[in-house]
ZASE-547074 format. One line per field, with one value per residue (C-alpha): x, y, z; residue in one letter. Coordinates in nm, 4 decimals, decimal comma, padded with zeros to 6 digits. Layout:
% ZASE-547074
x = (X/...)
y = (Y/...)
z = (Z/...)
aa = (a/...)
//
This chain:
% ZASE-547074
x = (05,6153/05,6918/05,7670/06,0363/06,0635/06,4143/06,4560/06,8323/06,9386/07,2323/07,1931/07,5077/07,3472/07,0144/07,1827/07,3823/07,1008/06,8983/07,1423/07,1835/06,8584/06,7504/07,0063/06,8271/06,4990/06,2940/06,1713/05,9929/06,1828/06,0641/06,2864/06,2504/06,5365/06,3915/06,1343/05,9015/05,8898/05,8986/05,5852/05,3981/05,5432/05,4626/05,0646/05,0815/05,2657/05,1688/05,5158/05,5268/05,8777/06,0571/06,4336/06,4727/06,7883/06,7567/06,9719/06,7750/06,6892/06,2780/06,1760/06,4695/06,4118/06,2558/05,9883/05,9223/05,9047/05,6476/05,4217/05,4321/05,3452/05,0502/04,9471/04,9663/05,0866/05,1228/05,4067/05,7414/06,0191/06,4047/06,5659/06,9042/07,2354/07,5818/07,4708/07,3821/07,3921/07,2095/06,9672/06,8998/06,8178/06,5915/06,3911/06,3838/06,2420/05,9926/05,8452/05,7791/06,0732/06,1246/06,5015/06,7788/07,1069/07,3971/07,5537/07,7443/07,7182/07,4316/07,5726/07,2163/07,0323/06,9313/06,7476/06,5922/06,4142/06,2599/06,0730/05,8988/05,6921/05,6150)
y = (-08,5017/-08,5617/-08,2393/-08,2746/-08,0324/-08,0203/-07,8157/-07,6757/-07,3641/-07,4072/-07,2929/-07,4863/-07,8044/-07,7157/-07,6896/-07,9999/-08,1518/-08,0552/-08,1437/-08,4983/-08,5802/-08,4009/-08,6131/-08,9322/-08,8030/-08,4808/-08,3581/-08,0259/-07,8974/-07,6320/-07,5261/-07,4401/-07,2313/-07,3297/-07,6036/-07,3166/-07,2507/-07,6632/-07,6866/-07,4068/-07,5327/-07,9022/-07,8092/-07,5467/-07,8110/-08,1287/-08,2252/-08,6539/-08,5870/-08,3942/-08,3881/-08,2497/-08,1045/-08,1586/-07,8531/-07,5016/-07,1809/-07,0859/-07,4247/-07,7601/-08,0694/-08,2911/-08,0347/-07,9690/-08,3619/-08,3777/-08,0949/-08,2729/-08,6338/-08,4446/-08,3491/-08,5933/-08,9425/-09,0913/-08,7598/-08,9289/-08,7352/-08,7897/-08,6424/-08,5171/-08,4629/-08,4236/-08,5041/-08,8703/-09,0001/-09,2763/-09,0984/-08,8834/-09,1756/-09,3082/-09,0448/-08,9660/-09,2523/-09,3348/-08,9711/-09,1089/-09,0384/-09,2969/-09,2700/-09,1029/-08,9651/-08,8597/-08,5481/-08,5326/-08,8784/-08,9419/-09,2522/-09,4001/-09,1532/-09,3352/-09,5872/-09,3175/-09,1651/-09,5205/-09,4457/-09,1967/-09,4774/-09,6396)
z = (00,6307/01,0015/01,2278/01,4853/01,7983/01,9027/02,2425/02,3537/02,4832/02,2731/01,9033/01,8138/01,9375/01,7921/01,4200/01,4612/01,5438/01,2845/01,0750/01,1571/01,1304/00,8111/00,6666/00,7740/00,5971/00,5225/00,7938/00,9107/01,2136/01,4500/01,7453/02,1281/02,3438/02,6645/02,8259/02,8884/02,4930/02,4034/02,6011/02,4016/02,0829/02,1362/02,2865/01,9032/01,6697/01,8161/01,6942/01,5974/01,7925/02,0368/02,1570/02,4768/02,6448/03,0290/03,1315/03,0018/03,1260/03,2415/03,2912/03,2868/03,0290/03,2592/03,3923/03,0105/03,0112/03,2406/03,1461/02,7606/02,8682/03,0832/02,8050/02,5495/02,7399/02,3514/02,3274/02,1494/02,3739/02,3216/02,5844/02,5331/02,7703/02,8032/03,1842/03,1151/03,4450/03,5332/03,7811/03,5061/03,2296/03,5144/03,6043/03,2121/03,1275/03,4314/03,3111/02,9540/02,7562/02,5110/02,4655/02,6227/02,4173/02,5709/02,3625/02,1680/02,0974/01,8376/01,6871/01,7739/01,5615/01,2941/01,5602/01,7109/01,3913/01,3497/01,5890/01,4685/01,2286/01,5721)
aa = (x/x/x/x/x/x/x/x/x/x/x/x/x/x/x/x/x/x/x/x/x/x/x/x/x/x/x/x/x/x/x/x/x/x/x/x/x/x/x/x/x/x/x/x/x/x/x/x/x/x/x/x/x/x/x/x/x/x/x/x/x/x/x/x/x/x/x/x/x/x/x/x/x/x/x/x/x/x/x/x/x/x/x/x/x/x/x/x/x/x/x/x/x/x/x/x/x/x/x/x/x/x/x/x/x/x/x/x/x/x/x/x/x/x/x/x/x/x)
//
């Protein structure tokens, strides 16, 4: 079974999340508050998936972005924001993110778990 990290300070957002995507296919998910605690969670779980909310408390999504591709450049991240601006998509995806979803909007999802067989 593939594990999915999903990062958000908000638990709301977190469950939904989970949700949705347990509803595509079984999956084991394991959860982060904070970039600080996505990092320790990814480099302990070595997760085959992580979605990543770019506005948290300790450390921001895109640090937690960084610190992640560091340390495993083949890391599948999905960042996540209600602030989907474009200078954030960019700077997203030149870091490594593979995708970028703009809450609450996860009409997309299903495309996105395909991934994970990528």
């Amino acid at each position: 079974m593939k594990t999915v990290l999903i990062a958000d300070d908000s638990k709301f957002m977190r469950n939904y999340l989970k949700r949705k995507l347990q509803q595509q296919r079984p999956l084991t998910i394991v959860e982060a508050t904070n970039g600080r605690e996505a990092i320790d969670i990814y480099k302990l779980t070595k997760p085959d998936m992580v979605f990543l909310d770019i506005t948290m408390p300790t450390v921001n999504g895109l640090t937690a972005l960084r610190k992640i591709i560091e340390f495993d450049s083949k890391a599948k991240v999905i960042m996540c924001s209600a602030m989907g601006t474009q200078s954030n998509i960019i700077e997203a995806l030149q870091l490594g993110a593979i995708d970028f979803i703009v809450k609450p909007n996860f009409n997309n999802l299903i495309y996105v778990i395909e991934k994970l067989d990528t």
